[in-house]
N, C-alpha and C positions, 0 to 999 in steps of 0.2 A: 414814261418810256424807259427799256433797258438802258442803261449808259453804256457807251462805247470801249472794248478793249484796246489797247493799242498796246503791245507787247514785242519784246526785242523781238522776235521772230521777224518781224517787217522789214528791220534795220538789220537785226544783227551780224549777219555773218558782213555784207559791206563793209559796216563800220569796224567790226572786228579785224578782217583782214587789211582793211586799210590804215586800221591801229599799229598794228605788228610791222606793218611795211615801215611807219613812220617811226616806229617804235625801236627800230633797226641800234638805231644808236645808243639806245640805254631803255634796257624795260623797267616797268614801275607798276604800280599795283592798280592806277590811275585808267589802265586797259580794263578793268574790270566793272565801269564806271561811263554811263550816256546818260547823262542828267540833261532836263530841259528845263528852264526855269518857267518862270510864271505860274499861273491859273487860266490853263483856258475853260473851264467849267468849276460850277458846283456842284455839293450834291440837291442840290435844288432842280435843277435838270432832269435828274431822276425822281421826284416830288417827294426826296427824301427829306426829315428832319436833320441838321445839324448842326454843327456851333463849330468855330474855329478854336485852335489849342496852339498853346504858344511853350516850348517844351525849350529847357537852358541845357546844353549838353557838361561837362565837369570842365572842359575848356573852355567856355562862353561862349560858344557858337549856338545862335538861336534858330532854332529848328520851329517847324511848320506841322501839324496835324488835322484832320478831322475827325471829330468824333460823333460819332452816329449813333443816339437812342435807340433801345428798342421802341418798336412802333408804339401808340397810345393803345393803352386796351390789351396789351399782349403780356405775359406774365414775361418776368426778366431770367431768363435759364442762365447768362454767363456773359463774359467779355473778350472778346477776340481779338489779341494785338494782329493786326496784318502786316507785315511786314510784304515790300513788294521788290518786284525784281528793277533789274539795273537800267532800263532805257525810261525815260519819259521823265514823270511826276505821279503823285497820288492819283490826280485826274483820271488818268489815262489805264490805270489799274482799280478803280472803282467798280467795273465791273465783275471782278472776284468776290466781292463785299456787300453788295448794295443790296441784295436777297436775305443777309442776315437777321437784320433790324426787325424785318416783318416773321421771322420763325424765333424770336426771343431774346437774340444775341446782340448787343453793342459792342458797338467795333472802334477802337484805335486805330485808323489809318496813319502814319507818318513818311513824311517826305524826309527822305538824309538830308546830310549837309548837301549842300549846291543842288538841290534838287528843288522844281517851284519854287516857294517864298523860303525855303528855307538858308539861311547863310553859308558860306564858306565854301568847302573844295573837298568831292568827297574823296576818301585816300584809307588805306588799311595803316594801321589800325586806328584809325582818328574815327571811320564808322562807327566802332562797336560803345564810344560815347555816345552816341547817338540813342541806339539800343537802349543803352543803361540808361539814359535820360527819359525812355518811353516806362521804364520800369519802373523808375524812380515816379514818375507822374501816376502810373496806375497805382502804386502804393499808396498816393495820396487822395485818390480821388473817393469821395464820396458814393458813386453810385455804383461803384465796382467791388465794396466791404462784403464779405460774405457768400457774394459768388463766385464759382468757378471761371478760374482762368484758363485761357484756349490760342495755342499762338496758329497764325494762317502762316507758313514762308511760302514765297514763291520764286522759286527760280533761285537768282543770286541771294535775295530777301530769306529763301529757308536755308543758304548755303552761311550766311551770317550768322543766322542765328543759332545754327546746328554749333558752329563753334563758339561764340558767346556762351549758350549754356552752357560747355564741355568746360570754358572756361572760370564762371558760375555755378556750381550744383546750388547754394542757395538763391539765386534765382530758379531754376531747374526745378526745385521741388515746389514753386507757386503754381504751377501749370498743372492741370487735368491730363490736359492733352496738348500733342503734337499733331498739324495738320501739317505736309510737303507738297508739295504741287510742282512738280519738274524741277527737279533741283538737282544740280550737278553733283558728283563722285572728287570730278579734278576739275578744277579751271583748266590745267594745261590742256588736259585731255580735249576738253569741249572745245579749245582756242584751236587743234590743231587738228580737229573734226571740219572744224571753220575753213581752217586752208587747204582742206588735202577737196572741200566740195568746189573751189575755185581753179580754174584751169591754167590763170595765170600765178597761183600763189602755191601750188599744189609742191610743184620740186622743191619750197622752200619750210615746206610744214612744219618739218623735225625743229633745224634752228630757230624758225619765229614762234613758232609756241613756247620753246626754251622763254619764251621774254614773259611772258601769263608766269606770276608769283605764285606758288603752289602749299607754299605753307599754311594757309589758313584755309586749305578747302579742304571742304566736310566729312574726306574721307579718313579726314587724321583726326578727326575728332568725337564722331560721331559713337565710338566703342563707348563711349564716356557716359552716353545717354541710357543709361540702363531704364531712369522711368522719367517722365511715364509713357503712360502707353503710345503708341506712332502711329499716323497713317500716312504712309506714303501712295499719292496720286502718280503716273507717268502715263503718257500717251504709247502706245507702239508707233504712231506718226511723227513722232515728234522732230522737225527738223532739226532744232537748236542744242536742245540736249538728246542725245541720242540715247533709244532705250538701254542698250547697253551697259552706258556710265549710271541712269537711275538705279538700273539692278544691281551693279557696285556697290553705289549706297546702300540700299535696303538692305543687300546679300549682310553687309557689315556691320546692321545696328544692331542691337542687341534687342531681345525681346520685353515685353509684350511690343507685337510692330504688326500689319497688315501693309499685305500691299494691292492695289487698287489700281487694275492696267484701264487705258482709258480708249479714247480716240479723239481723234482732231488735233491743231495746230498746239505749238508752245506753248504753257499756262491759260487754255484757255477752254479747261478743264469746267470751272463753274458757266460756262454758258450754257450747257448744258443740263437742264434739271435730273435728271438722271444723278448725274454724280452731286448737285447739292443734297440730293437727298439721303445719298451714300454716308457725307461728312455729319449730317442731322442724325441718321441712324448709331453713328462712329458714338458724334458726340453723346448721345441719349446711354452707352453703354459702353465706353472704352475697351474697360477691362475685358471684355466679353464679345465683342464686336468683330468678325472674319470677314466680313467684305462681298461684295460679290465675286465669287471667285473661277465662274465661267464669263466670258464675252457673250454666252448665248444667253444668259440671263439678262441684256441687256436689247432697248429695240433695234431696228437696223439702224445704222449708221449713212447719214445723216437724214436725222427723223425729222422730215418734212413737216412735220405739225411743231415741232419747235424752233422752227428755223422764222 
């Protein structure tokens, strides 16, 4: 069976505006952050192969991953770190991921701090140990020597990591490629998109978004990523991140970049085959790779036979 997405799009803007209300009295980076603990699945659920990974961050806080083989029988193309967006657990974002294994690619999923089994409180900058502790593991790992490296962000997840590398080039230059999938321009921006869609929270947009930290998002950083190459995914639907803030982004990275307009709800981009086969195509040719770059080249929306 597909494994289930469950993406801030469900919660977000609720919790978001109800963050900022409470938030009134002193903002923190901590608004940027819907961790849910536990494990309510495997990848076994999906009748995927995996192992659990047990990752030390440079602070001691012990962080949670899965790592997914590629399938038996399949030649090994590369390794995909996923990083995922801010609401949930690993779980809940496995379905961005869980089609890789079987087209050649293993995947590092990781959970931040206070996310599922992982420890602690996730907070800026205390994440991007996290990060580096996923790095530090793929350095050592065994079945990852000699193939290309491939990062997935999604959402807040590629909003992290756009700035990690910016603040990393020798991490930066391990990667092939850059995969984005709805990734915001501004926190601010996104937070106060948040309040101007609520009727009750709308007159108060301007000041509660002031509370959303804006230093570390991706559009201060991103000039930094000259390689490698990018592909940036955005929905024209997209509730959460609005296309607008994507193009932001994109308008600002620097080349080689593609960008890849989609359809359907918040990161949830790979449920449809259509665009896994986009990111397959990307990967198989980076340097070289334009995208589809009409909507008509793609079937109607939503294609009944994949649904």
């Amino acid at each position: 069976m597909k494994p289930t997405i469950r993406t801030f799009s469900e919660h977000g803007r609720r919790w978001l505006g109800l963050g900022l209300l409470l938030a009134s009295l002193g903002g923190c980076s901590s608004l940027l952050f819907y961790p849910e603990p536990g494990q309510p699945f495997t990848p076994e659920k999906a009748k995927l192969a995996y192992r659990d990974v047990t990752l030390t961050a440079a602070d001691g806080t012990r962080l949670h991953g899965w790592w997914l083989p590629a399938k038996d029988g399949v030649e090994v193309k590369g390794t995909v770190l996923h990083l995922h967006g801010n609401g949930g657990n690993l779980a809940w974002h496995l379905g961005a991921s869980w089609w890789l294994p079987e087209q050649g690619y293993q995947v590092l999923l990781l959970d931040y701090r206070g996310y599922g089994l992982s420890q602690g409180k996730p907070s800026l900058p205390a994440v991007y140990q996290d990060i580096d502790a996923a790095m530090g593991w793929l350095q050592q790992a065994p079945e990852v020597a000699g193939k290309p490296l491939v990062l997935l962000g999604q959402s807040l997840g590629g909003a992290l990591a756009i700035h990690y590398l910016g603040e990393h080039p020798e991490q930066r230059r391990r990667f092939q490629a850059l995969v984005f999938d709805g990734v915001p321009a501004s926190y601010r921006e996104v937070g106060q998109f948040a309040l101007s869609t609520s009727w009750l929270l709308w007159a108060f947009q301007v000041p509660l978004s002031w509370l959303v930290p804006d230093g570390d998002s991706a559009i201060r950083s991103i000039d930094q990523l000259n390689t490698p190459p990018k592909l940036f995914f955005h929905s024209i639907d997209d509730p959460i991140v609005p296309l607008v803030n994507g193009l932001q982004l994109y308008q600002a990275a620097p080349p080689p970049r593609v960008l890849q307009l989609t359809r359907g709800g918040h990161v949830q981009t790979f449920a449809d085959p259509t665009w896994r086969q986009v990111m397959l195509r990307f990967l198989d040719d980076p340097e070289h790779f334009n995208g589809l770059r009409r909507l008509a080249e793609v079937p109607n929306y939503p294609d009944e036979k994949s649904q």
